[in-house]
C-alpha positions as CSV (number, residue, x, y, z in Angstrom):
1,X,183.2,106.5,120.8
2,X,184.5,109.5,119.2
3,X,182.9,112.7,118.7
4,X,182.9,115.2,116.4
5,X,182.0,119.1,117.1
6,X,179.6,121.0,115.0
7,X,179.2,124.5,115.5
8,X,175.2,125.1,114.8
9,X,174.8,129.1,115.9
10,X,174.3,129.8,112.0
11,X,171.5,128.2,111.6
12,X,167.9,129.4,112.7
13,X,167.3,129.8,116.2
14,X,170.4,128.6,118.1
15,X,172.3,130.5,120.5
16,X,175.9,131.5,119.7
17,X,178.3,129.7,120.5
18,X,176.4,126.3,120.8
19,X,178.3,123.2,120.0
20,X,176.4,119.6,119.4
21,X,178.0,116.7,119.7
22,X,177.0,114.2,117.0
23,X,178.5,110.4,117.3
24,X,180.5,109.5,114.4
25,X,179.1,105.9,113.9
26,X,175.6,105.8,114.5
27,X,174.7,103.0,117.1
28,X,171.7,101.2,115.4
29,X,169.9,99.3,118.5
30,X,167.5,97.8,115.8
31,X,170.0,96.3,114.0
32,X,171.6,94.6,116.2
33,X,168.4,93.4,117.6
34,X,167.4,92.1,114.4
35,X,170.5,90.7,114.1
36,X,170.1,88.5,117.2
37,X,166.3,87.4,115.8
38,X,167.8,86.2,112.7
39,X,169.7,83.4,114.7
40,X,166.7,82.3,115.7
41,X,166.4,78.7,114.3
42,X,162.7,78.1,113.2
43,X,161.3,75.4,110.5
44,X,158.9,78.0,109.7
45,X,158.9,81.7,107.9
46,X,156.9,83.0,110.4
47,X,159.1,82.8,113.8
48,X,156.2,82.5,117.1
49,X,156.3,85.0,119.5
50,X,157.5,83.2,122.2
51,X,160.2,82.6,120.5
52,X,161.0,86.2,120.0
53,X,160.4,87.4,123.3
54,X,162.5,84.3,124.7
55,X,165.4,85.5,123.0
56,X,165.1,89.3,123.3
57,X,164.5,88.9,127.3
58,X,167.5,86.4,127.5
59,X,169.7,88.6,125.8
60,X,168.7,92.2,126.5
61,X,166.3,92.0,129.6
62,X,163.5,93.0,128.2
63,X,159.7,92.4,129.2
64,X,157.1,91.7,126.8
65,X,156.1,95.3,126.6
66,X,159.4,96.8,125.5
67,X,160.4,93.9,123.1
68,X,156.7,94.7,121.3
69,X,157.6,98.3,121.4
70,X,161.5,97.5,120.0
71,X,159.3,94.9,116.8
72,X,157.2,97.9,116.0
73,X,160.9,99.7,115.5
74,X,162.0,97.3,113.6
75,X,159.0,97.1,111.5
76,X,159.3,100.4,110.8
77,X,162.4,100.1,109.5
78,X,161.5,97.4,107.5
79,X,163.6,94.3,108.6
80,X,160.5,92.0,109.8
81,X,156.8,92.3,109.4
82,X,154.6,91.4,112.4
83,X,152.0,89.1,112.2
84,X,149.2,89.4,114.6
85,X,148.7,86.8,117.4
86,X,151.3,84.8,115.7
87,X,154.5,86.1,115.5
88,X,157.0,87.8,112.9
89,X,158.5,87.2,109.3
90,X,162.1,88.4,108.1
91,X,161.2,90.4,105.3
92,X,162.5,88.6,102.0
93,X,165.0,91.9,101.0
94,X,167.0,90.9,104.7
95,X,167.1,87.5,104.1
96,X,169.7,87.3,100.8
């Protein structure tokens, strides 16, 4: 991944000299984790939690702990909505 250099010792309170390192492309974690719940094949909107933490263990290794931590990200962002004791729903704007 490439890097690009930034020198930040104008700005308030850095040390001169200081260079950050800023990745070019963004890697989006979410993303690609919503990605891999939206090939989740489900008769219903609302896709059942075992569902979701079946595939996010199987593919990244998660327990249940993290993968509710990484749906709370996600919800954030606004890709799914969690419903409680149920499961979650692709919100309708990442579904077209």
């Amino acid at each position: 991944m490439a890097f690009a250099e930034k020198d930040i010792s104008q700005e308030s309170g850095a040390k001169e000299g200081v260079i950050k390192l800023k990745a070019k492309n963004d890697f989006d974690f979410c993303k690609i984790a919503f990605e891999e719940l939206k090939k989740i094949s489900c008769k219903r909107r609302i896709i059942p939690f075992p569902l979701v933490f079946n595939r996010l263990g199987t593919m990244f290794h998660f327990d249940k702990k993290n993968s509710m931590g990484l749906l709370k990200k996600i919800q954030t962002k606004g890709y799914v909505e969690i419903i409680p004791f149920k499961g979650i729903r692709i919100a309708r704007k990442q579904i077209l």
